[in-house]
Residue frames as a rotation matrix with the C-alpha (Angstrom) as fourth column:
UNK 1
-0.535 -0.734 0.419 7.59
0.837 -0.390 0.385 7.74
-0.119 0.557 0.822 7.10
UNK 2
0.334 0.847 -0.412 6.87
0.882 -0.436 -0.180 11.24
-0.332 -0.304 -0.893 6.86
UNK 3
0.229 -0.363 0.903 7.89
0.679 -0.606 -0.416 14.44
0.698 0.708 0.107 5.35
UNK 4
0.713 0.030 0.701 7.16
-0.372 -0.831 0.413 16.58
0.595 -0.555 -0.582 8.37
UNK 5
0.864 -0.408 -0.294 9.75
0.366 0.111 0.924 14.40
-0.344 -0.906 0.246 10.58
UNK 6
0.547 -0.545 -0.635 13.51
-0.465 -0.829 0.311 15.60
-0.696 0.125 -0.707 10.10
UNK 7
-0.734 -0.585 -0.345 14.53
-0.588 0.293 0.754 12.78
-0.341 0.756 -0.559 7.82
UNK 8
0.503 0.772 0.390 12.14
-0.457 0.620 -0.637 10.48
-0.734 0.142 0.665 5.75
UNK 9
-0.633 -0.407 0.659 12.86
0.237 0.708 0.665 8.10
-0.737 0.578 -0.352 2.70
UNK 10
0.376 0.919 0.121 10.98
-0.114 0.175 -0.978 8.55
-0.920 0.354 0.170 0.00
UNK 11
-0.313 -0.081 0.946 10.72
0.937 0.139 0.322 7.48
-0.158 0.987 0.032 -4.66
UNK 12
-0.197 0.440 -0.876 9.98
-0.572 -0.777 -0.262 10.12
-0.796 0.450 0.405 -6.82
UNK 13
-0.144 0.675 0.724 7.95
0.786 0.523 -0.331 9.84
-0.602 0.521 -0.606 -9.83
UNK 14
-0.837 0.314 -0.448 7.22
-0.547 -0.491 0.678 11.82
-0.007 0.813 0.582 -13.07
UNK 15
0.120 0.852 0.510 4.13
-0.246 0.523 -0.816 11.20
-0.962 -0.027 0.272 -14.30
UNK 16
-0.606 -0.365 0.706 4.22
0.421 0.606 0.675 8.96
-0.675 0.706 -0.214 -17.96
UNK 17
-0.231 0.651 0.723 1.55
0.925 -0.082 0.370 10.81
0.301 0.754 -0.583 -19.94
UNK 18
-0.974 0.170 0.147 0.19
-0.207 -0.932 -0.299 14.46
0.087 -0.322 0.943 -19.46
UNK 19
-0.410 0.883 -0.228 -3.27
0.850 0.280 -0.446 14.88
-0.330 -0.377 -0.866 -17.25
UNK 20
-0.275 0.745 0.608 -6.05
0.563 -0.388 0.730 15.97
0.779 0.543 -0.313 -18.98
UNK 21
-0.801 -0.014 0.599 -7.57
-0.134 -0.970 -0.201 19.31
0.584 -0.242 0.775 -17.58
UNK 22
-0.027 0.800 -0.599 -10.21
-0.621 0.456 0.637 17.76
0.783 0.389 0.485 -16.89
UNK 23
0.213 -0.140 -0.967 -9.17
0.365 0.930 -0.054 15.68
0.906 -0.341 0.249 -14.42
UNK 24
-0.852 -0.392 0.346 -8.16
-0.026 -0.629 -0.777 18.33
0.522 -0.671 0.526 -11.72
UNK 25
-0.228 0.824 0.519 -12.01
-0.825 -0.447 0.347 19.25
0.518 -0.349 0.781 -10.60
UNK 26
0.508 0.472 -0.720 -12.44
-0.433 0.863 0.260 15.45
0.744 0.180 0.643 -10.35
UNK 27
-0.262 -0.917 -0.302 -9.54
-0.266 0.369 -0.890 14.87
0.928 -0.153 -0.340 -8.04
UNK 28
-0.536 0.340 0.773 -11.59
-0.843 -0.159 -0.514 15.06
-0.052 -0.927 0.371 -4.62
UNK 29
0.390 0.916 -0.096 -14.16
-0.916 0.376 -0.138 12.90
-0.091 0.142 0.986 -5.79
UNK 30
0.561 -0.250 -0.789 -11.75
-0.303 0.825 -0.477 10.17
0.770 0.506 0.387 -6.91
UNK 31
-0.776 -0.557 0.296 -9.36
-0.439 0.140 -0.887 10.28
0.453 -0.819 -0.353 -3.58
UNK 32
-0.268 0.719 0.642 -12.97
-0.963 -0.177 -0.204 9.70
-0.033 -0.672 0.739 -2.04
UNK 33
0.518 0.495 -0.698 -13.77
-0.767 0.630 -0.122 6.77
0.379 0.599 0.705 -4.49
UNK 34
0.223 -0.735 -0.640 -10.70
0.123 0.672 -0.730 4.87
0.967 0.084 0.240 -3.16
UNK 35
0.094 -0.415 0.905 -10.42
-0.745 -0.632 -0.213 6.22
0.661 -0.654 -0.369 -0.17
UNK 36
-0.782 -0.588 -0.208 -9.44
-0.344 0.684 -0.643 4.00
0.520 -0.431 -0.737 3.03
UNK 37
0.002 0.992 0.124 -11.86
-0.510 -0.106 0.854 1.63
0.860 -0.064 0.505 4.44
UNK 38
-0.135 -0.204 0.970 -11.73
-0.931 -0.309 -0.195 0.32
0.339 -0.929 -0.148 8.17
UNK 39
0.121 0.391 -0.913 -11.52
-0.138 0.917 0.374 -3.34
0.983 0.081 0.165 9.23
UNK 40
-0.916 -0.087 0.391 -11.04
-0.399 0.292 -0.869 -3.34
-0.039 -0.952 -0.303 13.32
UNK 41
-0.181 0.720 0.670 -14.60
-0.733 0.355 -0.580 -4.84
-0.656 -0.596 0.464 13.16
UNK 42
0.574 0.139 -0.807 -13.68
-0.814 0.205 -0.543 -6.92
0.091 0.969 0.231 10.23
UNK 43
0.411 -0.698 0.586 -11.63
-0.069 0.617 0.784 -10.46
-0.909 -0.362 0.205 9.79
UNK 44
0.819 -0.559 0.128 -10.22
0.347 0.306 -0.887 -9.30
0.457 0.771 0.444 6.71
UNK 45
0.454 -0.835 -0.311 -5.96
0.848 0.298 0.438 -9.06
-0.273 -0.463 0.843 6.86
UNK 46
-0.733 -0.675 -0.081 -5.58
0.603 -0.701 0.382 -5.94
-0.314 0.231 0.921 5.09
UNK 47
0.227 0.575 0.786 -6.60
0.972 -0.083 -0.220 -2.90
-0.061 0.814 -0.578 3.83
UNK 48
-0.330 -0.888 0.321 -5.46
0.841 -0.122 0.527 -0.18
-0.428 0.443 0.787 1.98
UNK 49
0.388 0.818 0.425 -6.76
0.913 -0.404 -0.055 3.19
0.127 0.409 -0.904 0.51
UNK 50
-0.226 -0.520 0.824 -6.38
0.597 -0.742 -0.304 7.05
0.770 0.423 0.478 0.64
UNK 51
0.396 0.479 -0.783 -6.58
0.886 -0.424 0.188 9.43
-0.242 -0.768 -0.593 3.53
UNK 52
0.946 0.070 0.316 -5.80
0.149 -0.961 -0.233 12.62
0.287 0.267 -0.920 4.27
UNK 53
0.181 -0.983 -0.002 -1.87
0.190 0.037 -0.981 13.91
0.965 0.177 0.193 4.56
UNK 54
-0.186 -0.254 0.949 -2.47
-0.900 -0.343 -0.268 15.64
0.394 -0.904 -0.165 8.44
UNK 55
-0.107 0.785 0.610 -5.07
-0.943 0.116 -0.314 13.03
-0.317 -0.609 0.727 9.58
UNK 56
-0.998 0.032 -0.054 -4.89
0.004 0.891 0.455 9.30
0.063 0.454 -0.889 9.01
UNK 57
-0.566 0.784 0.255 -8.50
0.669 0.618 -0.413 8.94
-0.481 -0.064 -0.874 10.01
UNK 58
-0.380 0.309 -0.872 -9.76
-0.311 -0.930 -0.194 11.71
-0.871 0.198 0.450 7.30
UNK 59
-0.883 -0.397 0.252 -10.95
0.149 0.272 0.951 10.10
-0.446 0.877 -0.181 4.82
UNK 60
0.581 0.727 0.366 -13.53
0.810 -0.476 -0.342 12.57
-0.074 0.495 -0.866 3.31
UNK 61
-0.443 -0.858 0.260 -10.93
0.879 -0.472 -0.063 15.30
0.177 0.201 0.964 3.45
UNK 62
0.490 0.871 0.031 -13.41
0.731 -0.430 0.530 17.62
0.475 -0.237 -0.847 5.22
UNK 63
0.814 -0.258 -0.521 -11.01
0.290 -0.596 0.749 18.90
-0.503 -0.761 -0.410 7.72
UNK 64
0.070 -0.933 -0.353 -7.79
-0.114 -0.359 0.926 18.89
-0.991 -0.024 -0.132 5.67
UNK 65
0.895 0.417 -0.157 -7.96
-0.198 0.057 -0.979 19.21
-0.399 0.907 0.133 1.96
UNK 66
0.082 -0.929 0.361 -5.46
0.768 0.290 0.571 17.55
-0.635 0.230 0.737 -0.11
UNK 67
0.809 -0.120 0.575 -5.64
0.548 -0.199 -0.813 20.43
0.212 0.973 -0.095 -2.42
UNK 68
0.467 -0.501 -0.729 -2.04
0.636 -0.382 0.670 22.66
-0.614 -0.777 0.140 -1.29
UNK 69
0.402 -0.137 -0.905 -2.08
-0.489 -0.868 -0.085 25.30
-0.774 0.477 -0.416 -3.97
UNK 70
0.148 -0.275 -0.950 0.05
-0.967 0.162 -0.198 23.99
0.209 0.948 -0.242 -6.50
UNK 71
-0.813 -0.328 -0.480 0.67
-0.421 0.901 0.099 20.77
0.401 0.283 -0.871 -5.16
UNK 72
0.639 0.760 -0.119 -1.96
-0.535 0.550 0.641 17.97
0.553 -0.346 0.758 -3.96
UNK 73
-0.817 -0.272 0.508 -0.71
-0.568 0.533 -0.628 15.96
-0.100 -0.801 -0.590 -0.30
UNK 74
0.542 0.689 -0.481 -2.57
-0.584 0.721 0.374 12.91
0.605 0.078 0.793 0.32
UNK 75
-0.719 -0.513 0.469 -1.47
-0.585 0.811 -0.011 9.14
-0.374 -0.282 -0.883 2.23
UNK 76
-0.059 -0.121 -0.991 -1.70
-0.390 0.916 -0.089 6.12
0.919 0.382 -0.101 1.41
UNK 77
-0.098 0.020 0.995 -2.90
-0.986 0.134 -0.100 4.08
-0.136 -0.991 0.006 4.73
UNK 78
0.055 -0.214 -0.975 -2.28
-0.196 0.955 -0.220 0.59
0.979 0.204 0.011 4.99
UNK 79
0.103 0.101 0.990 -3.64
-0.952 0.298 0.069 -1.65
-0.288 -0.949 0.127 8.04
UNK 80
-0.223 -0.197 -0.955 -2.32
-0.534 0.844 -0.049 -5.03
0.815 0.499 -0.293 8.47
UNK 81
0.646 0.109 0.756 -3.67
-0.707 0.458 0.539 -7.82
-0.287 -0.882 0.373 10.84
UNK 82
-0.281 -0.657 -0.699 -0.89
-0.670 0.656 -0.348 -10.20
0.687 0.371 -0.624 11.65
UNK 83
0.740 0.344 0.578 -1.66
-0.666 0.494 0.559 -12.83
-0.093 -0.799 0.595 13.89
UNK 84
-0.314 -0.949 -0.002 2.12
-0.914 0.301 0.272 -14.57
-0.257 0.088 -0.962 14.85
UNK 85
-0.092 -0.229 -0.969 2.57
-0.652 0.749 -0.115 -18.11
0.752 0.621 -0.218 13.24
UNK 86
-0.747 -0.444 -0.494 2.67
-0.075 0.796 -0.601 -19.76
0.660 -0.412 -0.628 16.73
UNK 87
-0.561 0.823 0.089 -0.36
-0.502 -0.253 -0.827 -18.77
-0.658 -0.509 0.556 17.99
UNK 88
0.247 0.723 -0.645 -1.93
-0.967 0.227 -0.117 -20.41
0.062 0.653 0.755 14.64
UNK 89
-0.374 -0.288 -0.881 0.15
-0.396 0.909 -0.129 -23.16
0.838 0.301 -0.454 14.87
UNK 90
-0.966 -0.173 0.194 -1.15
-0.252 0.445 -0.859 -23.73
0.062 -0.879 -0.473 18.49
UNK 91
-0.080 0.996 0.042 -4.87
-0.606 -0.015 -0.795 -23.24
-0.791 -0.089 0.605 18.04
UNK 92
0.292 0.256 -0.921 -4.52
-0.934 0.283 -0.218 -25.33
0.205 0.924 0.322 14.59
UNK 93
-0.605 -0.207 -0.769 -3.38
0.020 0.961 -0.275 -28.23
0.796 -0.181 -0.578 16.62
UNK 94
-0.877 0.476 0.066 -6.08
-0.087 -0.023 -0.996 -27.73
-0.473 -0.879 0.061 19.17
UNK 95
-0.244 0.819 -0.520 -8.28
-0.746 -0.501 -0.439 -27.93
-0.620 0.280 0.733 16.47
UNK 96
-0.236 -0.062 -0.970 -7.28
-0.429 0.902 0.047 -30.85
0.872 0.427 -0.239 14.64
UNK 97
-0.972 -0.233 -0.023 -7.20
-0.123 0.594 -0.795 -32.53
0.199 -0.770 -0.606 18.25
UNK 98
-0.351 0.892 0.284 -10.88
-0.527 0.063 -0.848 -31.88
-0.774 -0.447 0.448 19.34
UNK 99
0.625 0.437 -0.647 -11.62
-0.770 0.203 -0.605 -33.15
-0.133 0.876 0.464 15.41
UNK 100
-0.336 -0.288 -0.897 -9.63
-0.362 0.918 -0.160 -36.38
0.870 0.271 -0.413 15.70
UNK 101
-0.967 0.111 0.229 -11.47
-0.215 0.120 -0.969 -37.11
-0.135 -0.987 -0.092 18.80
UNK 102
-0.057 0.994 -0.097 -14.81
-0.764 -0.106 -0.636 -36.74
-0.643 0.038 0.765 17.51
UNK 103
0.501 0.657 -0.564 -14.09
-0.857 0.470 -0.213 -39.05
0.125 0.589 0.798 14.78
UNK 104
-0.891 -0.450 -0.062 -12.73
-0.286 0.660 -0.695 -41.52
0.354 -0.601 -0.717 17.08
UNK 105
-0.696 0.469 0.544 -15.97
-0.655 -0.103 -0.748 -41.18
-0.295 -0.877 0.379 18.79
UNK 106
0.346 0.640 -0.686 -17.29
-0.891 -0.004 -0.453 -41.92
-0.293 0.768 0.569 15.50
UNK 107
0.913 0.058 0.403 -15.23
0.179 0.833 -0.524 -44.93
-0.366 0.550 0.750 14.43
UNK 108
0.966 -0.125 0.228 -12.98
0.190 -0.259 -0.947 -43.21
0.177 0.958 -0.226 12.25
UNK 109
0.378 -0.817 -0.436 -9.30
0.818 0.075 0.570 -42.56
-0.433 -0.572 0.696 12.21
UNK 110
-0.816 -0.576 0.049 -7.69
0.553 -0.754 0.356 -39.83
-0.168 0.318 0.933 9.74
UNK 111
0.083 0.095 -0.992 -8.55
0.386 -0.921 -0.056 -36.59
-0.919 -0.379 -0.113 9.08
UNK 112
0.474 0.109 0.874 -9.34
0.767 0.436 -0.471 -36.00
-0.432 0.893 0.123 5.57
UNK 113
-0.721 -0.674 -0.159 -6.43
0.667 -0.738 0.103 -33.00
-0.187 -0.032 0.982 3.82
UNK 114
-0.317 0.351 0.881 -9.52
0.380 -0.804 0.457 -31.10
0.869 0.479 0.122 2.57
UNK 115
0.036 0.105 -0.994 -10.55
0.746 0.659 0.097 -31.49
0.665 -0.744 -0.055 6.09
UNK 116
-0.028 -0.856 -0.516 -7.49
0.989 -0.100 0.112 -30.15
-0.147 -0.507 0.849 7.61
UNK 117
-0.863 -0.336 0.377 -7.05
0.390 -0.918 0.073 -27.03
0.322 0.210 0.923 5.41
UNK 118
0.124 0.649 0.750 -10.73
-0.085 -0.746 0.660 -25.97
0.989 -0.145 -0.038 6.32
UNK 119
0.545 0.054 -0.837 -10.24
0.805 0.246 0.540 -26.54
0.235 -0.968 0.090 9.85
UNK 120
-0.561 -0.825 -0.071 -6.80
0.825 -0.564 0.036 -24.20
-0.070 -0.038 0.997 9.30
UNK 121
-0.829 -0.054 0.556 -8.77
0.192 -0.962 0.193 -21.39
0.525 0.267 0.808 7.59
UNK 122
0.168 0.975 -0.148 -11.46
0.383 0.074 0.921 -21.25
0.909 -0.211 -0.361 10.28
UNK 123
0.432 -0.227 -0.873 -9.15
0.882 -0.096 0.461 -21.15
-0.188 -0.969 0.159 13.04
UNK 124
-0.840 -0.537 -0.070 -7.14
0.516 -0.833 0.201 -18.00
-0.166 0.133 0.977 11.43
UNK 125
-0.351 0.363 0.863 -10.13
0.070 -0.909 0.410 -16.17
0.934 0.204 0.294 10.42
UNK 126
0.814 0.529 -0.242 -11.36
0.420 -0.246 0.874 -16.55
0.402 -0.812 -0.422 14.29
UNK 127
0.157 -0.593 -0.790 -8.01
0.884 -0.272 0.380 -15.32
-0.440 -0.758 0.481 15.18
UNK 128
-0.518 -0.048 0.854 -8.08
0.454 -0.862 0.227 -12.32
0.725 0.505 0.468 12.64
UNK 129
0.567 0.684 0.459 -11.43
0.092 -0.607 0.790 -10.97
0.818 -0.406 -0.407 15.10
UNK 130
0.859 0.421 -0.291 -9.22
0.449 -0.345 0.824 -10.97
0.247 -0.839 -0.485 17.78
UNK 131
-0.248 -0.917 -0.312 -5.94
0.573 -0.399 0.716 -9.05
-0.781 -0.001 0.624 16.76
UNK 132
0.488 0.313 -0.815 -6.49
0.233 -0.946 -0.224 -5.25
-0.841 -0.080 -0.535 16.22
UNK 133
0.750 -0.424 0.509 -5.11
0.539 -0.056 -0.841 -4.25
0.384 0.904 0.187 12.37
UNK 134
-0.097 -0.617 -0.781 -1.70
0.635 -0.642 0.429 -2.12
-0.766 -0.454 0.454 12.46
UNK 135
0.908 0.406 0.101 -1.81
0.354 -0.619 -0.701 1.06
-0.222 0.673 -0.706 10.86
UNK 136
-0.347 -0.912 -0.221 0.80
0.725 -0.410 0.553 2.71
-0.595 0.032 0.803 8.83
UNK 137
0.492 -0.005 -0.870 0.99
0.062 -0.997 0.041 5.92
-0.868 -0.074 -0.490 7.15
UNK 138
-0.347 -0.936 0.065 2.81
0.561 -0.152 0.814 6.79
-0.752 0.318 0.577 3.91
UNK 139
0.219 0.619 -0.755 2.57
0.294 -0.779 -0.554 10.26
-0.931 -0.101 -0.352 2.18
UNK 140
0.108 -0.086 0.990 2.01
0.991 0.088 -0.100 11.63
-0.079 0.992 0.094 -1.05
UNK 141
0.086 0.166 -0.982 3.31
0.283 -0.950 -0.135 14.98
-0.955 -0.266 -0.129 -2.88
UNK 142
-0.163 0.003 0.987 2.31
0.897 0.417 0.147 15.65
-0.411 0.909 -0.071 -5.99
UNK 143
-0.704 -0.331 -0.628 4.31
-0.132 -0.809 0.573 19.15
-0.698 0.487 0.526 -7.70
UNK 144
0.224 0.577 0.785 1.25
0.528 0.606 -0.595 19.45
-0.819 0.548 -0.169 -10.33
UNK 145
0.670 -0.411 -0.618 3.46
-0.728 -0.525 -0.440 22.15
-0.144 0.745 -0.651 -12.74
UNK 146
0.036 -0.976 0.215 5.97
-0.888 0.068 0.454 19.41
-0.458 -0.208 -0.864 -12.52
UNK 147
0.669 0.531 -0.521 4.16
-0.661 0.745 -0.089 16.52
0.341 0.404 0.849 -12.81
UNK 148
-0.174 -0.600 -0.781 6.48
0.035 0.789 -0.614 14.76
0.984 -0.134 -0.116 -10.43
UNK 149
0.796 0.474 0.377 5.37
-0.476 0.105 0.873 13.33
0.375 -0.874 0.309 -6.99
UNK 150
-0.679 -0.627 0.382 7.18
-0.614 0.199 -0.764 12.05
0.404 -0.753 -0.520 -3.83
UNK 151
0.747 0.663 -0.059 6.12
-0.312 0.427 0.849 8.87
0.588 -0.615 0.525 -1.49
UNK 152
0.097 -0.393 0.915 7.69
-0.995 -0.002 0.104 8.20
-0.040 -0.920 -0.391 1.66
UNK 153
0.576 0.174 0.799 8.83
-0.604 0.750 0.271 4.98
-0.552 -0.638 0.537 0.66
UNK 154
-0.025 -0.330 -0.944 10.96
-0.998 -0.047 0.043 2.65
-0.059 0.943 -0.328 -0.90
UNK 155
-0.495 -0.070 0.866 9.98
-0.124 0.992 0.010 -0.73
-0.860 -0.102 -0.500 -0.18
UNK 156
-0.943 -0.168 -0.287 9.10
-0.301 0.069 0.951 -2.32
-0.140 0.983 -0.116 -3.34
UNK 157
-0.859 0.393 -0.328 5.84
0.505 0.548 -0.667 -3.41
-0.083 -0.739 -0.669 -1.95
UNK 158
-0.072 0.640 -0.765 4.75
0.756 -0.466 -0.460 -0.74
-0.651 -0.611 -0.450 -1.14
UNK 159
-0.717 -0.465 -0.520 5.62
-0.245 -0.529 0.812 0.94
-0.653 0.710 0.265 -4.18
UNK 160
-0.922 0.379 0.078 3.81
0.309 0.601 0.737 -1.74
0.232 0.704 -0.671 -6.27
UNK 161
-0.051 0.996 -0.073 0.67
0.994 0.058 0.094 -1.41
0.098 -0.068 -0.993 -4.61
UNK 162
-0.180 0.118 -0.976 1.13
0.087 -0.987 -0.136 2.77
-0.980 -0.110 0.167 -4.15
UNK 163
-0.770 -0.116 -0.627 1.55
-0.549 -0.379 0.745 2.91
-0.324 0.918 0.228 -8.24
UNK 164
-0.642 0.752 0.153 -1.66
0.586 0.352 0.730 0.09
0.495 0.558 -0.667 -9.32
UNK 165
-0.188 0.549 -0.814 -3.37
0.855 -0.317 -0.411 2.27
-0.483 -0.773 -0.410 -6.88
UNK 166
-0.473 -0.035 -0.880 -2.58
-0.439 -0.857 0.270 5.78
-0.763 0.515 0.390 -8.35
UNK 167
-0.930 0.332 -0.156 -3.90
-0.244 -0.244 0.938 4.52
0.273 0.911 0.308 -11.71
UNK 168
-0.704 0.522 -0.482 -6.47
0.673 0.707 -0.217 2.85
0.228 -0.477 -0.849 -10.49
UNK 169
0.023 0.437 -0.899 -7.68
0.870 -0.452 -0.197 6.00
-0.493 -0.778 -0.391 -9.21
UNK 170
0.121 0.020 -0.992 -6.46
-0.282 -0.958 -0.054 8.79
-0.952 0.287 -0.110 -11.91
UNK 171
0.741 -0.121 0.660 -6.01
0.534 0.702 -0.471 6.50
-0.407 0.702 0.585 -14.73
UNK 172
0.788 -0.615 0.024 -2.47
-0.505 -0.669 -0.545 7.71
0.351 0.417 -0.838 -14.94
UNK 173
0.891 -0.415 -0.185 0.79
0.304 0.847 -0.436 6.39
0.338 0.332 0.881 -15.08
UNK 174
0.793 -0.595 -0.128 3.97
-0.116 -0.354 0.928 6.43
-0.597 -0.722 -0.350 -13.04
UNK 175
0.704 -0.710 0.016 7.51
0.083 0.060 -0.995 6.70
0.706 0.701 0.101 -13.76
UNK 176
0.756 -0.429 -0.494 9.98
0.378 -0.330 0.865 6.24
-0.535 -0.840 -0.088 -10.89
UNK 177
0.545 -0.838 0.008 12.86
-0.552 -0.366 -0.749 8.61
0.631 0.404 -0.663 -11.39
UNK 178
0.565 -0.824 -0.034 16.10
0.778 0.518 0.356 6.34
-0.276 -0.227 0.934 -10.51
UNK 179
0.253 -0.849 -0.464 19.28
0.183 -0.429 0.885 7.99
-0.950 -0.308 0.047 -10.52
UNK 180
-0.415 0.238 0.878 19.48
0.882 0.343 0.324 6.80
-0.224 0.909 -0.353 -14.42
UNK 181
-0.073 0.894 0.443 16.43
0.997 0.079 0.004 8.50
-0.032 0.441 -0.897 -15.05
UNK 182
0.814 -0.002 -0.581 17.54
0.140 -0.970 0.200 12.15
-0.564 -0.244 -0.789 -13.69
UNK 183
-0.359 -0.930 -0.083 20.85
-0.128 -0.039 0.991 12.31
-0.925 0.367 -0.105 -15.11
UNK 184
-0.561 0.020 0.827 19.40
0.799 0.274 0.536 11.20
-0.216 0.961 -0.170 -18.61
UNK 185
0.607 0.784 0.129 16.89
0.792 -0.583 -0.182 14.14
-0.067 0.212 -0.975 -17.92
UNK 186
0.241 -0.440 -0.865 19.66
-0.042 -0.895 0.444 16.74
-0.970 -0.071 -0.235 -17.37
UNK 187
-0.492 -0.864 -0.105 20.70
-0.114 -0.055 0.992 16.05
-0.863 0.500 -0.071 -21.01
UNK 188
-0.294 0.545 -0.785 19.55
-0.913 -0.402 0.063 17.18
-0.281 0.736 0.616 -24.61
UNK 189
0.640 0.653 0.405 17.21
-0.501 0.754 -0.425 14.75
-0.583 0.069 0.809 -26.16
UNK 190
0.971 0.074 -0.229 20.11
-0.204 0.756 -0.622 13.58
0.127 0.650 0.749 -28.58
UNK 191
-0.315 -0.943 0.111 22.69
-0.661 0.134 -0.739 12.87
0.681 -0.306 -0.665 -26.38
UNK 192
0.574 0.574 -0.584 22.03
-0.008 0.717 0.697 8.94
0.819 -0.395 0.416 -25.09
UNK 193
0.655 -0.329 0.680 23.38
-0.754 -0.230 0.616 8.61
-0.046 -0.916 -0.398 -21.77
UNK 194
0.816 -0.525 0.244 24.83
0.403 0.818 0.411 5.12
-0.415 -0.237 0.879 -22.58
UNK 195
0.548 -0.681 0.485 27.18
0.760 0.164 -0.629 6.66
0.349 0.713 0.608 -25.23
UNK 196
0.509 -0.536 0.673 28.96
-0.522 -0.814 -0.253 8.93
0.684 -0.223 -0.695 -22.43
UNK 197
0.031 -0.695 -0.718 32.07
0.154 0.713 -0.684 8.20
0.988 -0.089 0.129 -20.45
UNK 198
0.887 -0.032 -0.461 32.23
0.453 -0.134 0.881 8.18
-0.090 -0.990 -0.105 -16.67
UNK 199
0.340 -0.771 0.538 34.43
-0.677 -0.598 -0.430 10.80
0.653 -0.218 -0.725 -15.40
UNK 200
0.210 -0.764 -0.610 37.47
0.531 0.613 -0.585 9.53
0.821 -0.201 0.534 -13.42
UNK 201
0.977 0.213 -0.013 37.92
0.072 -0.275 0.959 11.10
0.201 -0.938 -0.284 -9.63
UNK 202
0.728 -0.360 0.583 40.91
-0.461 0.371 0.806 9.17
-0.507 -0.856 0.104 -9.22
């Protein structure tokens, strides 16, 4: 998802609290603090963090600052290693085999469950080293007279972990604007939305 292609998806957001002046100067430093960390030479399954908005693999913001006059641009980068279910399920029965063999050799007959499950998570983390992470992409804009940002997404997912992230990082709070949430803004502070009538079209 992307802002620069000709369509994109994306949530908006308000922010839930006003940001302390403070907190501008600081903004580089903290994108850094969180920033995305590489695992192709890793067997972990994910990972997650901040880059730059041109440049997925910026993540000092050397070449492309996230500052864009009034607004700040940023992404969110998320790599996932999947390794397909049938590939584990084959090597996890190639493993259990060579290990009911030995303790055949041994005498023995079962395969104890604590056994089993370490056998499982041995074989998946050797298959993690040998399936490259996938990268995705998903961008931030953040109107700072407005105090309302844009991400190129609506999976809920990705949402969840885009918003524990933001605080996490600015110790600030989100608000997604729903449909609700505009409409109740277009109207004076004592006029509840519930206690109007839908108009009729038809």
């Amino acid at each position: 998802m992307s802002f620069t292609k000709t369509s994109t998806s994306f949530t908006r957001y308000r922010l839930a609290e006003p940001v302390p002046a403070s907190l501008w100067p600081e903004v580089p430093d903290r994108l850094r603090r969180f920033a995305f960390q590489d695992i192709d030479d890793l067997p972990e399954e994910r990972s997650f963090g901040w880059t730059a908005f041109e440049d997925m693999l910026d993540t000092l913001w050397h070449r492309h600052p996230a500052d864009k006059g009034a607004y700040l641009a940023f992404s969110l980068r998320l790599d996932t290693r999947r390794v397909p279910p049938g590939v584990i399920k084959k090597h996890v029965a190639v493993a259990l085999r060579k290990e009911e063999d030995a303790l055949h050799a041994q005498g023995k007959k079962f395969i104890a469950r604590e056994r089993k499950k370490e056998i499982r998570e041995q074989v998946v983390l050797r298959l993690r080293q040998r399936f490259l992470p996938i990268p995705a992409q998903f961008e931030v804009v953040w109107n700072t007279a407005a105090s309302t940002l844009l991400f190129t997404s609506t999976q809920q997912k990705m949402r969840d972990m885009f918003e524990e992230l933001f605080v996490r990082t600015f110790d600030l709070h989100l608000t997604s604007l729903t449909p609700y949430e505009l409409a109740a803004g277009l109207l004076p502070d004592a006029v509840p939305l519930e206690l109007l009538e839908p108009t009729r079209f038809a």
